[in-house]
C-alpha positions as CSV (number, residue, x, y, z in Angstrom):
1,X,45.3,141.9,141.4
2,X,42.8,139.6,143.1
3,X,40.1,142.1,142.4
4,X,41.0,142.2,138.7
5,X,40.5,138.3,138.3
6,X,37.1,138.0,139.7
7,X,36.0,140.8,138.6
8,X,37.5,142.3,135.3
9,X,35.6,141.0,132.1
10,X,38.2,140.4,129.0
11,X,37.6,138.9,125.8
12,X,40.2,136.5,125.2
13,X,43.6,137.4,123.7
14,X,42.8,135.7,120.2
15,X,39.4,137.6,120.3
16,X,41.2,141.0,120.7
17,X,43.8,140.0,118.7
18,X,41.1,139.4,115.9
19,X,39.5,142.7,116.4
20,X,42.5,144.7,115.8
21,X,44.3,142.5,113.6
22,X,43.3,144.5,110.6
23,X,44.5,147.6,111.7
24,X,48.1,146.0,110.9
25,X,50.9,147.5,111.9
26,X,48.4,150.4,112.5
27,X,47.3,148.9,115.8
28,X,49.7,149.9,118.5
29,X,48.7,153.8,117.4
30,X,45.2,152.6,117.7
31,X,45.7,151.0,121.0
32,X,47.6,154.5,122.3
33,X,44.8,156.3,120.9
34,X,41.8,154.5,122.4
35,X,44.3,154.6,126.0
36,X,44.7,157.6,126.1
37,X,40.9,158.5,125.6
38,X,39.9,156.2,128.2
39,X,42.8,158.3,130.7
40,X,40.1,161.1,130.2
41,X,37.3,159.5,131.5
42,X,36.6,157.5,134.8
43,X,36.8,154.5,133.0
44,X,39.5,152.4,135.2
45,X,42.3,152.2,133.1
46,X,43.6,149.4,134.8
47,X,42.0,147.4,132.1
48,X,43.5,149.0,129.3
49,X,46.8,148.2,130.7
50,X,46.0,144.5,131.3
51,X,44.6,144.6,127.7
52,X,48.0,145.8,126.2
53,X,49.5,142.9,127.7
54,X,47.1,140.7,126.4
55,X,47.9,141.8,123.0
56,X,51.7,143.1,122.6
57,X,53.0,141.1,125.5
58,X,55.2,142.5,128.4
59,X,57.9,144.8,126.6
60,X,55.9,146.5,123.6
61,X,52.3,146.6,125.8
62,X,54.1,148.7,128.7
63,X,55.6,150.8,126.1
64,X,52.2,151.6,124.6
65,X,50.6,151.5,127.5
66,X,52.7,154.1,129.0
67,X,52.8,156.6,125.9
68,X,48.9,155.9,126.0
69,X,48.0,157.0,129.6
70,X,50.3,160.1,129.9
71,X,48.9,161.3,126.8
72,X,45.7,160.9,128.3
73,X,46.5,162.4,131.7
74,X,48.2,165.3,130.3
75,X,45.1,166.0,127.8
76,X,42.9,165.9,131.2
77,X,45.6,168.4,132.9
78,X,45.2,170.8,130.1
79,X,41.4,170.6,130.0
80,X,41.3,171.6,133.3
81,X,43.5,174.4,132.9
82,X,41.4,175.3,130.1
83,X,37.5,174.8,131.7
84,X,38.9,176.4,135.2
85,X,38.6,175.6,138.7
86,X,35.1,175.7,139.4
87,X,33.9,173.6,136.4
88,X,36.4,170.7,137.7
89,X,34.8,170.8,141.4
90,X,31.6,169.8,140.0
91,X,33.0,167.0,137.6
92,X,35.0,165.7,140.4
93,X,32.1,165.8,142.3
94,X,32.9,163.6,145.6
95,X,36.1,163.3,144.5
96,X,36.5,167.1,144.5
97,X,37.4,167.9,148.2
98,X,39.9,164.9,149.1
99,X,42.1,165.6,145.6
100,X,42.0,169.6,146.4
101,X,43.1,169.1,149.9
102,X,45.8,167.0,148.4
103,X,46.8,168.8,145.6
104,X,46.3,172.5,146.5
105,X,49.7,173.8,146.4
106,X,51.3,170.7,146.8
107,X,54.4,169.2,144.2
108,X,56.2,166.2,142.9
109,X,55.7,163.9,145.8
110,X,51.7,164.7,146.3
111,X,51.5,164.0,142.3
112,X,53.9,160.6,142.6
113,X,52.3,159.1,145.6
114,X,48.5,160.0,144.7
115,X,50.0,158.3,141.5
116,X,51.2,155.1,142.6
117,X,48.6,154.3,145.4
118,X,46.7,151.2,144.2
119,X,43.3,152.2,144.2
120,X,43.3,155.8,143.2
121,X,41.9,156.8,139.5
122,X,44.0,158.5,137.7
123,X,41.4,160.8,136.5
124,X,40.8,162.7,139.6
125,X,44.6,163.5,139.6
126,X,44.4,164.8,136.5
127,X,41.8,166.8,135.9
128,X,42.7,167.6,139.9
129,X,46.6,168.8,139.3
130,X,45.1,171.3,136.1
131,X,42.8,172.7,138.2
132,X,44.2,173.0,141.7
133,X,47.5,174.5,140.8
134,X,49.9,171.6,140.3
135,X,52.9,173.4,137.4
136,X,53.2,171.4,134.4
137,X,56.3,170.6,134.5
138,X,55.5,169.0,138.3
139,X,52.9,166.9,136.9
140,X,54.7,165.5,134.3
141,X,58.0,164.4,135.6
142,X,55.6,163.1,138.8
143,X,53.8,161.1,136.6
144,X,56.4,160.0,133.7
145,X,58.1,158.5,137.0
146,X,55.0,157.2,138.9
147,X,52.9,155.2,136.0
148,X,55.7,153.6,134.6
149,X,55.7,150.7,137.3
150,X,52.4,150.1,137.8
151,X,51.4,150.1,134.3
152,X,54.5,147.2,133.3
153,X,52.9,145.4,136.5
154,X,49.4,145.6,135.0
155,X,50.6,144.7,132.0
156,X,52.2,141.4,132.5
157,X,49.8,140.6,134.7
158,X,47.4,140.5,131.1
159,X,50.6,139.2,129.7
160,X,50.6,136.2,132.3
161,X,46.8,135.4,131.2
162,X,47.6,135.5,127.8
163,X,51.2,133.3,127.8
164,X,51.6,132.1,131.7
165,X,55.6,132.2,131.9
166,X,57.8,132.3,134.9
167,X,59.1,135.4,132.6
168,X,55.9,137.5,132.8
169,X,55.2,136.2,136.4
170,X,58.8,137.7,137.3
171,X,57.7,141.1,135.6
172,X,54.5,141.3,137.6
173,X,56.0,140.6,140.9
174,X,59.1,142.8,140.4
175,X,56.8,145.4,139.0
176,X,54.0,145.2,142.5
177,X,57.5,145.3,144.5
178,X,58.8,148.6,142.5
179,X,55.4,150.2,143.2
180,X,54.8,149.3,146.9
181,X,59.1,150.5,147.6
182,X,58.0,153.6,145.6
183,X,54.6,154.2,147.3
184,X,55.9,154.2,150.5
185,X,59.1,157.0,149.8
186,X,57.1,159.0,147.7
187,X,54.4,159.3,151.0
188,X,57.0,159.9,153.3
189,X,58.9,162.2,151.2
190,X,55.4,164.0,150.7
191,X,54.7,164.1,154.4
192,X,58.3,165.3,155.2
193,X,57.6,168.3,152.4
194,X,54.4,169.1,154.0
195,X,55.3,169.4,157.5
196,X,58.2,171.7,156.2
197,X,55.4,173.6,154.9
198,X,53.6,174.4,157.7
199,X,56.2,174.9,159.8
200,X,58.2,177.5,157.5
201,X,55.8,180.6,158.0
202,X,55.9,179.6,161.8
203,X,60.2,179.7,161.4
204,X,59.9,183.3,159.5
């Protein structure tokens, strides 16, 4: 958060409010749209979510912010199934043998916690759970669960900037709680899973 307000360049709300205002009722599909192509690329999109609350506030900007970045990281799942493994390595280039190691085998609680750890693209996951065996149905109930509290916290966190109410400040503080609470049992759930792991050919 403190990194985001020295550091992230926005236009002002009425500016992006201008630039989409004649997209009508038009622009929350546009916003999706333009979110969910940014979730394909290494573009952070931390901004697009403080961007959604800039312009739909705390309630509709999560919505489309959330809808926006799963349809993104699915569509970088499935081009990874689709290119293959070795193609992916080489994209993820120094990203390539951390999210492997991590996501090699692994399920729900790798995807959650890679998920929710502040600091970790999304786009590595992605493109990294496609590629390195992570089922479909894994990476989508991990991540349906996972983004939806950071991406409210980013997004009233825009929301605050744009309209600074106790209301939004509430969202982005019980939002940064949800995600720490849920960092910390998803890693520990993960941990628990992998040492099970290694330890159940040893058992057999």
């Amino acid at each position: 958060m403190v990194w985001l307000v020295f550091n992230v360049d926005l236009p002002s709300a009425q500016e992006l409010e201008d630039r989409i205002g004649d997209f009508g009722w038009l622009a929350w599909l546009v916003f999706i749209g333009v979110y969910a192509v940014v979730a394909l690329t290494p573009i952070p999109v931390t901004v697009m979510a403080v961007t959604g609350g800039l312009l739909f506030g705390p309630v509709i900007g999560s919505a489309v912010s959330v809808v926006g970045v799963l349809l993104g990281s699915w569509g970088g799942y499935w081009i990874a199934r689709a290119v293959g493994t070795d193609l992916i390595r080489r994209i993820l280039g120094s990203h390539g043998p951390r999210v492997e190691s991590y996501l090699d085998g692994a399920g729900f609680e790798a995807v959650a916690t890679l998920r929710l750890m502040p600091g970790v693209p999304y786009w590595p996951v992605n493109y990294g759970s496609g590629a390195f065996g992570i089922d479909q149905k894994t990476f989508l109930s991990a991540s349906v669960i996972s983004v939806v509290p950071g991406q409210i916290s980013l997004v009233a966190l825009g929301a605050v900037v744009a309209n600074p109410t106790w209301y939004n400040g509430v969202i982005v503080i019980l939002g940064w709680a949800a995600v720490i609470t849920m960092t910390v049992v998803a890693s520990r759930r993960w941990k628990r899973a992998s040492r099970e792991n290694r330890e159940s050919p040893a058992a057999e």
